[in-house]
Chimera marker file (.cmm) of the C-alpha trace (Angstrom):
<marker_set name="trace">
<marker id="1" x="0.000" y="0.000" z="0.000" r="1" g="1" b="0" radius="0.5"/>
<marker id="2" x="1.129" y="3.381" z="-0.984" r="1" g="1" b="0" radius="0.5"/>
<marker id="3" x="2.801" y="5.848" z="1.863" r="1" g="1" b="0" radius="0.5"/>
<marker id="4" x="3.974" y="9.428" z="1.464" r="1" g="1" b="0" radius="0.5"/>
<marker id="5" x="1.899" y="12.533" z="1.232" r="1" g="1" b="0" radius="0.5"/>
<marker id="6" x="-1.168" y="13.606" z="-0.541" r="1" g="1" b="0" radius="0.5"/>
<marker id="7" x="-1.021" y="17.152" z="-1.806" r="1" g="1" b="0" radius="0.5"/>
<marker id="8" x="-4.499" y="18.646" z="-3.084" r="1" g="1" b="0" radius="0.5"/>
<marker id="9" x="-4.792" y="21.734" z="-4.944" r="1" g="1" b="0" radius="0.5"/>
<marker id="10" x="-8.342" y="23.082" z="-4.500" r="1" g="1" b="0" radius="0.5"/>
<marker id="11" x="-9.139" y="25.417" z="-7.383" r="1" g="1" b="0" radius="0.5"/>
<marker id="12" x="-13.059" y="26.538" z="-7.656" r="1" g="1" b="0" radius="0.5"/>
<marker id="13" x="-16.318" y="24.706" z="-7.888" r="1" g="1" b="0" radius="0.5"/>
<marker id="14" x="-18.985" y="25.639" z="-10.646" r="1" g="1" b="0" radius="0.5"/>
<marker id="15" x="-22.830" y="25.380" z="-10.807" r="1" g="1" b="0" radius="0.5"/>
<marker id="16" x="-23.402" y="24.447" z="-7.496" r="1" g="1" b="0" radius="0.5"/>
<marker id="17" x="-27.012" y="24.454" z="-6.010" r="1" g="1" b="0" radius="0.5"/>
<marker id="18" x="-27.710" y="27.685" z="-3.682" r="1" g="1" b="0" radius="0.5"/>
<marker id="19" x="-28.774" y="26.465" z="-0.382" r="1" g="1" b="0" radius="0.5"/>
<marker id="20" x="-29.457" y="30.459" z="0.268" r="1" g="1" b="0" radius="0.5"/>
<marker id="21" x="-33.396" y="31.471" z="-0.577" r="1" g="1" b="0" radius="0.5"/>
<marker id="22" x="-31.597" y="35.186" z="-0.003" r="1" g="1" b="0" radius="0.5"/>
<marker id="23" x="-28.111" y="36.475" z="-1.045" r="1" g="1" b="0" radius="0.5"/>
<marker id="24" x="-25.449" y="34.491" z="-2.145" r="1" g="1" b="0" radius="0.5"/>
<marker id="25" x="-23.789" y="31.509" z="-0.257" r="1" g="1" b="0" radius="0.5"/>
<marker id="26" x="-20.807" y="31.585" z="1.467" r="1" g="1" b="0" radius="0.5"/>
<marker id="27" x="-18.913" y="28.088" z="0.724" r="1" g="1" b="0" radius="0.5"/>
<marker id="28" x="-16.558" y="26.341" z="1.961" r="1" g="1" b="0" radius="0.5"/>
<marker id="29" x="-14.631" y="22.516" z="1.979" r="1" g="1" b="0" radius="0.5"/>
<marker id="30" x="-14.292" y="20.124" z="3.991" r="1" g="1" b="0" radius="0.5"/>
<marker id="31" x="-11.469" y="17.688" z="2.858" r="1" g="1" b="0" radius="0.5"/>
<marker id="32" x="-11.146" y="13.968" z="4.729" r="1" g="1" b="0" radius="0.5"/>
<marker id="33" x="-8.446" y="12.122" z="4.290" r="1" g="1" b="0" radius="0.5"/>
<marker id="34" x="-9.415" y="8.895" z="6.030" r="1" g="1" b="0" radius="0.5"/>
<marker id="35" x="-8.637" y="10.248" z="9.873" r="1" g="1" b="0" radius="0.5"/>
<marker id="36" x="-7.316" y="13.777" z="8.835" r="1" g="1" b="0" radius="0.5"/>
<marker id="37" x="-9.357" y="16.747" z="7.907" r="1" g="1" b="0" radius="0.5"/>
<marker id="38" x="-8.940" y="19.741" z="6.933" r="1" g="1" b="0" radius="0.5"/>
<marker id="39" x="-11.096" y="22.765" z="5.994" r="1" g="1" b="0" radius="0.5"/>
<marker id="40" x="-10.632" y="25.611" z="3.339" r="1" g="1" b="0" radius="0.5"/>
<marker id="41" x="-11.072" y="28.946" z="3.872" r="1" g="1" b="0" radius="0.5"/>
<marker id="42" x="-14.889" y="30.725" z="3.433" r="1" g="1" b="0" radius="0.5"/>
<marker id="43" x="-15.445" y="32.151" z="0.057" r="1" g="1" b="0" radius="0.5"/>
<marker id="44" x="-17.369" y="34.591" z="1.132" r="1" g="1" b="0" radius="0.5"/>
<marker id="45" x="-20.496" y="35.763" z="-0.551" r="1" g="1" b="0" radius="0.5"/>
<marker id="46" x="-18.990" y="33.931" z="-4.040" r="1" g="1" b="0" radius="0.5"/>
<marker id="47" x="-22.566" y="31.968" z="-4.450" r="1" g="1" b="0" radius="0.5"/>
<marker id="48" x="-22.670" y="29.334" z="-6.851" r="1" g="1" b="0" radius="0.5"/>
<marker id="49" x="-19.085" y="29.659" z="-8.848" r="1" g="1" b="0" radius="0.5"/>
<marker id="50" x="-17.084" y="30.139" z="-5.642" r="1" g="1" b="0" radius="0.5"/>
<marker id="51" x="-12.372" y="29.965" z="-6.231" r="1" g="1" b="0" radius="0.5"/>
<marker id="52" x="-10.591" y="29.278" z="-3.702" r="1" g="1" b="0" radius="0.5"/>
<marker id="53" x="-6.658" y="28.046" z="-5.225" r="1" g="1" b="0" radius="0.5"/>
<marker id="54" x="-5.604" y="26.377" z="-1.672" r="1" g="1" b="0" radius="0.5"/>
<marker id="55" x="-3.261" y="24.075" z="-0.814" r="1" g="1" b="0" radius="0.5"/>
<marker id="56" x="-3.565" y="21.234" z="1.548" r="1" g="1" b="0" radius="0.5"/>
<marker id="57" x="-1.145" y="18.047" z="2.439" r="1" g="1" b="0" radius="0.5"/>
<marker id="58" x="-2.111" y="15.091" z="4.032" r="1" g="1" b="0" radius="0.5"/>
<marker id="59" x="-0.314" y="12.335" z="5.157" r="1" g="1" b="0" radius="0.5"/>
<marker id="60" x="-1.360" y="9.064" z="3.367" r="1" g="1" b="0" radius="0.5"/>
<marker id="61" x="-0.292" y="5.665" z="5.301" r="1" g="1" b="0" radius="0.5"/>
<marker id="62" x="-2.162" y="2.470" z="5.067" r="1" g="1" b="0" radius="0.5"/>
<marker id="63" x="-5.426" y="1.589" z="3.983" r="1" g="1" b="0" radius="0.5"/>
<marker id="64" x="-6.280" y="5.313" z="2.330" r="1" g="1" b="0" radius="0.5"/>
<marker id="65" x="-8.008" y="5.159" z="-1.039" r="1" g="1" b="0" radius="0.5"/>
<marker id="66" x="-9.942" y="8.304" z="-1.215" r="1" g="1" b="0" radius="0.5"/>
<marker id="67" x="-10.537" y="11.933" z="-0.570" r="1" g="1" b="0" radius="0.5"/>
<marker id="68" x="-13.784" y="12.993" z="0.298" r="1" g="1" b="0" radius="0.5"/>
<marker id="69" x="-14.795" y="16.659" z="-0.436" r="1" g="1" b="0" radius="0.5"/>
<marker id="70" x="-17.934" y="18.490" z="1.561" r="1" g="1" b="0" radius="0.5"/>
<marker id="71" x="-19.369" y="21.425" z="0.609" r="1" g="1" b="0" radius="0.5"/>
<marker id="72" x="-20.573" y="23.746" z="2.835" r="1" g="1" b="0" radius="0.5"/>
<marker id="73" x="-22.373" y="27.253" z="3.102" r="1" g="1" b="0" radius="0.5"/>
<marker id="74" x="-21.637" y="29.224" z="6.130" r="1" g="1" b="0" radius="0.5"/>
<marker id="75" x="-24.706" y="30.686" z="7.916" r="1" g="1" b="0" radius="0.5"/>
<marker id="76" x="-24.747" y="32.988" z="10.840" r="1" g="1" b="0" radius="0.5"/>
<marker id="77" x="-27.712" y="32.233" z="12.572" r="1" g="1" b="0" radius="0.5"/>
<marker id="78" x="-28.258" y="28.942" z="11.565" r="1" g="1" b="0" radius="0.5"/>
<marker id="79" x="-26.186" y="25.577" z="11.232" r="1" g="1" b="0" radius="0.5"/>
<marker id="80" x="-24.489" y="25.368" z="8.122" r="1" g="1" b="0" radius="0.5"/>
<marker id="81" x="-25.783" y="23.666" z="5.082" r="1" g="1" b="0" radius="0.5"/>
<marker id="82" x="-24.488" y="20.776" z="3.513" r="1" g="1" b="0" radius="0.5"/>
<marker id="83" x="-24.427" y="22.149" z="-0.289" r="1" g="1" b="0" radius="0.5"/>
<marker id="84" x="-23.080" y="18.581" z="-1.861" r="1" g="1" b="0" radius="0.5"/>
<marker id="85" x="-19.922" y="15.853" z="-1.499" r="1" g="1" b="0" radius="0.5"/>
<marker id="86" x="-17.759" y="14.208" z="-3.771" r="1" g="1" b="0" radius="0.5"/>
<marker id="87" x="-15.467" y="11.570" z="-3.595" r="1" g="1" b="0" radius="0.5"/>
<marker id="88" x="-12.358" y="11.223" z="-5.288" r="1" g="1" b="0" radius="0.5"/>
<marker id="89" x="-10.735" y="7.562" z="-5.587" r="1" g="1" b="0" radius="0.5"/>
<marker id="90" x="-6.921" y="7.995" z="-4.946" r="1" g="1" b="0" radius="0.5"/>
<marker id="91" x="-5.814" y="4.227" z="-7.089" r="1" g="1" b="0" radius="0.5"/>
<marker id="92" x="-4.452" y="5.928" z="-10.273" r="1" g="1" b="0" radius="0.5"/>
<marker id="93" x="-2.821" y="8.828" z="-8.374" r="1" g="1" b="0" radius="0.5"/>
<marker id="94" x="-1.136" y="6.600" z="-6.596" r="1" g="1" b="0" radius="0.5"/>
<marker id="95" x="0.335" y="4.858" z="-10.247" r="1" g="1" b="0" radius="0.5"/>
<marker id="96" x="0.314" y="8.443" z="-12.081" r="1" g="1" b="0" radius="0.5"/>
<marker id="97" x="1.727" y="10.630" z="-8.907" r="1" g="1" b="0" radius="0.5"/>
<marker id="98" x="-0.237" y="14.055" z="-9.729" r="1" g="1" b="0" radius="0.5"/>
<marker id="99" x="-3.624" y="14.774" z="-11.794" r="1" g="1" b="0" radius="0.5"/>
<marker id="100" x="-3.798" y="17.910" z="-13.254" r="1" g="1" b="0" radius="0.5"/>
<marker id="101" x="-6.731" y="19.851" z="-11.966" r="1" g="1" b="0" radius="0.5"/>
<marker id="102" x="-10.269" y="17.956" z="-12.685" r="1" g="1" b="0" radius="0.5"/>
<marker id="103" x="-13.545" y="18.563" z="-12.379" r="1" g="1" b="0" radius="0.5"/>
<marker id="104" x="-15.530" y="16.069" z="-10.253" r="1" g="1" b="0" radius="0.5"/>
<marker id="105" x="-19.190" y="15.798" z="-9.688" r="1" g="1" b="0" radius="0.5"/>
<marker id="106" x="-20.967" y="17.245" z="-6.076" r="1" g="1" b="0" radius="0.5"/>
<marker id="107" x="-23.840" y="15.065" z="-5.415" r="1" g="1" b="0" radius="0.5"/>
<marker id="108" x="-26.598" y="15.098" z="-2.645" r="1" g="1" b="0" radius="0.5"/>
<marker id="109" x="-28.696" y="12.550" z="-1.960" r="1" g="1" b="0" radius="0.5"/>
<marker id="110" x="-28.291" y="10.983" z="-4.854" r="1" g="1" b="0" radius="0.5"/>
<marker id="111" x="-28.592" y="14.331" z="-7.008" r="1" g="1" b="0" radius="0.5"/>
<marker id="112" x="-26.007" y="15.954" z="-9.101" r="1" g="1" b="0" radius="0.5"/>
<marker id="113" x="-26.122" y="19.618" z="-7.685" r="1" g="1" b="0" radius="0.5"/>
<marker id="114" x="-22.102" y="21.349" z="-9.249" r="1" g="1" b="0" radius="0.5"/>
<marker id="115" x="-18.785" y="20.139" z="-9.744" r="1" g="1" b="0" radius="0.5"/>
<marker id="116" x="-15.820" y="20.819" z="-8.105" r="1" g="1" b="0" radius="0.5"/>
<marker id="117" x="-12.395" y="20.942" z="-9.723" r="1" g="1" b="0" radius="0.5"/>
<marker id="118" x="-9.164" y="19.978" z="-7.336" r="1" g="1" b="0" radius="0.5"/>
<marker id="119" x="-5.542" y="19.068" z="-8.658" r="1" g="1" b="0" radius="0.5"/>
<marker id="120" x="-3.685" y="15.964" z="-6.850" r="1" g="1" b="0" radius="0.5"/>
<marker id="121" x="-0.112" y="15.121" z="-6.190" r="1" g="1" b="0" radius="0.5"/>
<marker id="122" x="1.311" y="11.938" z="-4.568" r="1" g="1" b="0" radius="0.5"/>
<marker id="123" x="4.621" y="11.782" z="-3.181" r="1" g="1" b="0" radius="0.5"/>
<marker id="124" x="5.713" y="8.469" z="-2.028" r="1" g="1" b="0" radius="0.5"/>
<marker id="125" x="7.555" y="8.321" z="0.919" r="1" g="1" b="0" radius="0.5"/>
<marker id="126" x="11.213" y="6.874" z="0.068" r="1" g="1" b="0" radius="0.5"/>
<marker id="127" x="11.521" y="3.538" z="2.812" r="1" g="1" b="0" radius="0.5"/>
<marker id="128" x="15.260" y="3.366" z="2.899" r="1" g="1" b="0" radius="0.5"/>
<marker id="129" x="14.921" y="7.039" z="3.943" r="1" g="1" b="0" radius="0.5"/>
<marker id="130" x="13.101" y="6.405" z="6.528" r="1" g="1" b="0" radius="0.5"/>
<marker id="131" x="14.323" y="2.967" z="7.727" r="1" g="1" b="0" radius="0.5"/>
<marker id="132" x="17.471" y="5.083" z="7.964" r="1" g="1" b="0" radius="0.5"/>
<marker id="133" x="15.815" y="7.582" z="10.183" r="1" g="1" b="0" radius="0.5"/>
<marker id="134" x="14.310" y="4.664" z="12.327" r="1" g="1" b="0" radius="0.5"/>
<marker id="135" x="17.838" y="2.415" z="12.856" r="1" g="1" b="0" radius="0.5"/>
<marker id="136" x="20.032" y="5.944" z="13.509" r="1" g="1" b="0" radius="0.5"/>
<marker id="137" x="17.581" y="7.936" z="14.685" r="1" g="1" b="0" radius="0.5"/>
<marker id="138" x="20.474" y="11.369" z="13.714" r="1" g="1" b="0" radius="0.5"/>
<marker id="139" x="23.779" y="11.415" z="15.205" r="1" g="1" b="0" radius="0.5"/>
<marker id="140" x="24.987" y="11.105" z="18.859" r="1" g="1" b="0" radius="0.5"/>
<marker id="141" x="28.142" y="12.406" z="20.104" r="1" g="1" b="0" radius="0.5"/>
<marker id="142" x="30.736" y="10.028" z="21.850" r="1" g="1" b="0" radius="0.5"/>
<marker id="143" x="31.515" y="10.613" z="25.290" r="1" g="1" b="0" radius="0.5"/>
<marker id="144" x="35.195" y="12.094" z="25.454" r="1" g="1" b="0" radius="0.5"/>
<marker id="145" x="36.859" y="14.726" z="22.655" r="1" g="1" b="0" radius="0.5"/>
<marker id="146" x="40.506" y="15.300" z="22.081" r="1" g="1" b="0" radius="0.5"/>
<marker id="147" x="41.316" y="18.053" z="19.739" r="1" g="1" b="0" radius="0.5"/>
<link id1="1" id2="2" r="1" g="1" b="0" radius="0.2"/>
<link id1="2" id2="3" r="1" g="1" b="0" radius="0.2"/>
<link id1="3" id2="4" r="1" g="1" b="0" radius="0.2"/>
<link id1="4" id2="5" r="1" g="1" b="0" radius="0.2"/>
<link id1="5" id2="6" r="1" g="1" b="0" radius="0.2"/>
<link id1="6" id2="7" r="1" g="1" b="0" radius="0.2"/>
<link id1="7" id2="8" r="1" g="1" b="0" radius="0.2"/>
<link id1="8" id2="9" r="1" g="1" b="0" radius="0.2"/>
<link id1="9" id2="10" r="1" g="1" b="0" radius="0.2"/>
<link id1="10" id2="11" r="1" g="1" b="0" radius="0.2"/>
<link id1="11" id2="12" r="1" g="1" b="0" radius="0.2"/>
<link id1="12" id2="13" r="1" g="1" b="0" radius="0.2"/>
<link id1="13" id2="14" r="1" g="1" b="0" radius="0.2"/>
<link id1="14" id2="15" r="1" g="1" b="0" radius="0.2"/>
<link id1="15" id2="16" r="1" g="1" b="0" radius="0.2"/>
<link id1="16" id2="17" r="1" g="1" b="0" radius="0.2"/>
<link id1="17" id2="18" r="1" g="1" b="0" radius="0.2"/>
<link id1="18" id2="19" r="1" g="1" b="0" radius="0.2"/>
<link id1="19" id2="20" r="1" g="1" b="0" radius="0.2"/>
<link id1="20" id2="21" r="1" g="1" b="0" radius="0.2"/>
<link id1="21" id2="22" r="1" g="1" b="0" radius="0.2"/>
<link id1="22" id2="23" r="1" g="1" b="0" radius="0.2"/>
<link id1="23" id2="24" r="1" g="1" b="0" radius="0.2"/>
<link id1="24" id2="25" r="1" g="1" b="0" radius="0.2"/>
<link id1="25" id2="26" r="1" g="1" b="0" radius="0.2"/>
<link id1="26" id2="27" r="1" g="1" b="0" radius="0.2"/>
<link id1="27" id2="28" r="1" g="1" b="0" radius="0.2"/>
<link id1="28" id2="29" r="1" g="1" b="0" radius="0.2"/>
<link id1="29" id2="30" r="1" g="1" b="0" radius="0.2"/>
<link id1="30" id2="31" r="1" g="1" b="0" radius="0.2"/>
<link id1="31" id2="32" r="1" g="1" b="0" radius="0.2"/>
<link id1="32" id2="33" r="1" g="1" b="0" radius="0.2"/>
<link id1="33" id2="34" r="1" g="1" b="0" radius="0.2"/>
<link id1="34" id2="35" r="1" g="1" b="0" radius="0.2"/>
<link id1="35" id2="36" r="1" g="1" b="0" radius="0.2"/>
<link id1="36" id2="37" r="1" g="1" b="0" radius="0.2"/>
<link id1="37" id2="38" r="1" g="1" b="0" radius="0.2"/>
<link id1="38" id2="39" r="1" g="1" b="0" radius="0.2"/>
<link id1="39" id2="40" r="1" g="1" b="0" radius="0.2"/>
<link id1="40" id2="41" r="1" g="1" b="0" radius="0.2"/>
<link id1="41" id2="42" r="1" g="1" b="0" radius="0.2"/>
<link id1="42" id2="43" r="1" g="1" b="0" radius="0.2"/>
<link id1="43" id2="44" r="1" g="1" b="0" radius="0.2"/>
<link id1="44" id2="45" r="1" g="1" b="0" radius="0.2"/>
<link id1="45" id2="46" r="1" g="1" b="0" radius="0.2"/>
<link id1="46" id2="47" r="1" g="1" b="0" radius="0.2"/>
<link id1="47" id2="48" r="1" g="1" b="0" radius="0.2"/>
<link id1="48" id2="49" r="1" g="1" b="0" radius="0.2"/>
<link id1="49" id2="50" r="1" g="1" b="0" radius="0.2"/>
<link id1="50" id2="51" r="1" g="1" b="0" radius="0.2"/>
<link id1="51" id2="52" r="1" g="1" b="0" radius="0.2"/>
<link id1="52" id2="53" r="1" g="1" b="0" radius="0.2"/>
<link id1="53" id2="54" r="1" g="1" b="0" radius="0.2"/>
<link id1="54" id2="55" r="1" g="1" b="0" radius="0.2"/>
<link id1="55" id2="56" r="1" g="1" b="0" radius="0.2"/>
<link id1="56" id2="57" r="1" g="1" b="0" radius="0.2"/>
<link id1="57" id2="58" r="1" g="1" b="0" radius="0.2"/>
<link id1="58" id2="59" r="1" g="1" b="0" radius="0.2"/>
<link id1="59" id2="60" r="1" g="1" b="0" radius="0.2"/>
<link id1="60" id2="61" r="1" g="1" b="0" radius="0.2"/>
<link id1="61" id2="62" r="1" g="1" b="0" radius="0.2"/>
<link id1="62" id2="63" r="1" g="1" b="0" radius="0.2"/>
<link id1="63" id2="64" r="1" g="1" b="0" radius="0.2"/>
<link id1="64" id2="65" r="1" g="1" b="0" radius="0.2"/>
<link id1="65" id2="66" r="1" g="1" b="0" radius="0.2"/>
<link id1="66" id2="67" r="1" g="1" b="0" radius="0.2"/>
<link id1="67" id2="68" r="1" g="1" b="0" radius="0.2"/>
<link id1="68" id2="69" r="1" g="1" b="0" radius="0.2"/>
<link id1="69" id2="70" r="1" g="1" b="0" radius="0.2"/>
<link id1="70" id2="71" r="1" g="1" b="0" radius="0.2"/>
<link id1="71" id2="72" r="1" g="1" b="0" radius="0.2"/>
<link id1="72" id2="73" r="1" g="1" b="0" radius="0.2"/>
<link id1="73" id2="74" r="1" g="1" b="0" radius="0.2"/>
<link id1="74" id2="75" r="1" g="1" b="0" radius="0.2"/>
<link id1="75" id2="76" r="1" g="1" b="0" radius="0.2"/>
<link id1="76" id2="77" r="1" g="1" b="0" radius="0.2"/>
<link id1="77" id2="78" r="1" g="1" b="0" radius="0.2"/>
<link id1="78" id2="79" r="1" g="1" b="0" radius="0.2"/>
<link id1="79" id2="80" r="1" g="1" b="0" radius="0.2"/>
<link id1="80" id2="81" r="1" g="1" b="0" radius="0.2"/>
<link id1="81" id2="82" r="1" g="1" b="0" radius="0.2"/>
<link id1="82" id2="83" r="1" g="1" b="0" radius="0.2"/>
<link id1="83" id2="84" r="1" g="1" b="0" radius="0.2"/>
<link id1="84" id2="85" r="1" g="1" b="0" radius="0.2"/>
<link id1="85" id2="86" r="1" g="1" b="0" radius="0.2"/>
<link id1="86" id2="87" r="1" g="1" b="0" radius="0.2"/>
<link id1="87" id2="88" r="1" g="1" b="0" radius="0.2"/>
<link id1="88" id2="89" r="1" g="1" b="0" radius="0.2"/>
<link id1="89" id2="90" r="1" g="1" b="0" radius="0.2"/>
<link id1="90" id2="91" r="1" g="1" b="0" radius="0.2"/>
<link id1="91" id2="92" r="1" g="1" b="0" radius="0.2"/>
<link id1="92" id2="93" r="1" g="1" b="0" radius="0.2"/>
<link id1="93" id2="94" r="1" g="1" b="0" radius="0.2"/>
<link id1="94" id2="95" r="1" g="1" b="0" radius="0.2"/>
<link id1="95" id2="96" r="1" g="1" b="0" radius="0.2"/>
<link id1="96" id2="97" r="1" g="1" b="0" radius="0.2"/>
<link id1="97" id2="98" r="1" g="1" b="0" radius="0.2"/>
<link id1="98" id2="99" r="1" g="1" b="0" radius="0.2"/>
<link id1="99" id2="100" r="1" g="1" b="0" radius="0.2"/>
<link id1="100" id2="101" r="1" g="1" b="0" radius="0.2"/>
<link id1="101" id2="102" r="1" g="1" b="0" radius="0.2"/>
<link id1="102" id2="103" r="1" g="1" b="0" radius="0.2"/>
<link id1="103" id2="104" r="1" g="1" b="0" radius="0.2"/>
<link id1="104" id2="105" r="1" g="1" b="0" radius="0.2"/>
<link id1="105" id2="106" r="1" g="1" b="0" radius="0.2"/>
<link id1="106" id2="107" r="1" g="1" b="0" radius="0.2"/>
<link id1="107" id2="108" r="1" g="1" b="0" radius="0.2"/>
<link id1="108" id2="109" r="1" g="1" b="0" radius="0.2"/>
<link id1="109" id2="110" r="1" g="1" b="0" radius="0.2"/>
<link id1="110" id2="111" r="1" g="1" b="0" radius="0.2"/>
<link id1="111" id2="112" r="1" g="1" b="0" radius="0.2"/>
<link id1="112" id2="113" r="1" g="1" b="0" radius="0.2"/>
<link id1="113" id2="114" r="1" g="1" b="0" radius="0.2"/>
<link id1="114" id2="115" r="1" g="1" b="0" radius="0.2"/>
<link id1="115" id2="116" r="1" g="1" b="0" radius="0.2"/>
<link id1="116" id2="117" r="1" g="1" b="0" radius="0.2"/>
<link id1="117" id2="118" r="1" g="1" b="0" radius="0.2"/>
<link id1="118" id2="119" r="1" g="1" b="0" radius="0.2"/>
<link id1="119" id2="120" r="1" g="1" b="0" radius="0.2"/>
<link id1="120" id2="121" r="1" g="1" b="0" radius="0.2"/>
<link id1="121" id2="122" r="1" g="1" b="0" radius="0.2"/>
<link id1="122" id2="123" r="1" g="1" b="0" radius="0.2"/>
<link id1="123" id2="124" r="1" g="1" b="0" radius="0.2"/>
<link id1="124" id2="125" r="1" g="1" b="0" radius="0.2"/>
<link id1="125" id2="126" r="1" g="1" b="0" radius="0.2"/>
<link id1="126" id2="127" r="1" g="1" b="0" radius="0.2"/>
<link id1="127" id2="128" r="1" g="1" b="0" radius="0.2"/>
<link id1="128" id2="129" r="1" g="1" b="0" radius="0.2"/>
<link id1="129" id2="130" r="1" g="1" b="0" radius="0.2"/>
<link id1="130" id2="131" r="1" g="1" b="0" radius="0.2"/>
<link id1="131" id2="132" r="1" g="1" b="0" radius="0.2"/>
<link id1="132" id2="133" r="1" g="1" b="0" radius="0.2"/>
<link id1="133" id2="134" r="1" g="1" b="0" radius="0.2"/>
<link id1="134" id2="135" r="1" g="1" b="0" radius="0.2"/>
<link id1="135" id2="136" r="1" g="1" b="0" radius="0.2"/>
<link id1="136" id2="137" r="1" g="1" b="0" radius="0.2"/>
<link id1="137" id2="138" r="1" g="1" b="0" radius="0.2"/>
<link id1="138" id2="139" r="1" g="1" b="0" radius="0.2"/>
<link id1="139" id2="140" r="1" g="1" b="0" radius="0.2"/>
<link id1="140" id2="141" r="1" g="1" b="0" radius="0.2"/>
<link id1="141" id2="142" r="1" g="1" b="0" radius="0.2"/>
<link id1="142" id2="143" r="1" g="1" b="0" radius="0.2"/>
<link id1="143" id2="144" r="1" g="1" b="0" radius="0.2"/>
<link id1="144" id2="145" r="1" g="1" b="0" radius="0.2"/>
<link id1="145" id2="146" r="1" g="1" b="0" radius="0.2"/>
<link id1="146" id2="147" r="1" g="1" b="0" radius="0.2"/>
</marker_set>
């Protein structure tokens, strides 16, 4: 299984369904990497075609073979609407190591409601590197000096 580190590029997201009857909706991601999440900034007040071009890194171990995107709109007074996921399978990253950026369809229950278009790069983790690290663990001085 693949280790290293996930790096997503999250560009924009277009068409998406306005959860707002008033004003424009204030989006934002949530990005789950198995156990780690992560969450963009607020685009705030960019409606339906909201950009965002942030970075995010995640460390990918065992067993992780997607990234899940949420979409949210911020509310004040209110709880904050779920506006649509998607779910992006990680198994040809892992062979390709990056995917320029792609649109990717937001669904909710089962509904297509926007698309949301993220870049991908894998980095695998080089294990001699870090067997290395794990036998040495850096250096360590001996106890007497004669110069």
């Amino acid at each position: 299984m693949p280790q290293g580190s996930l790096e997503v590029f999250l560009v924009c997201a277009k068409n998406l369904t306005n959860t707002d009857f008033i004003g424009n909706m204030d989006p934002y991601v949530i990005l789950t990497c198995r156990t780690q999440q992560q969450q963009s900034s607020v685009a705030e007040g960019k409606g339906c075609n909201p950009e965002w071009n942030e970075n995010f890194v995640f460390t990918v171990s065992e067993g992780v073979s997607e990234l899940n995107l949420k979409i949210m709109d911020k509310d004040t007074f209110t709880a904050h609407d779920v506006v649509g996921e998607a779910t992006i399978p990680l198994d040809a990253l892992f062979v390709e190591g990056s995917m320029e950026p792609t649109s990717y369809n937001v669904v909710k229950d089962g509904y297509f409601c926007g698309e949301i278009r993220v870049g991908l790069t894998f980095k695998p983790e080089n294990r001699r590197e870090r067997q290395l690290e794990e036998n040495f663990g850096g250096w360590k001085e001996s106890g007497s000096r004669d110069y």
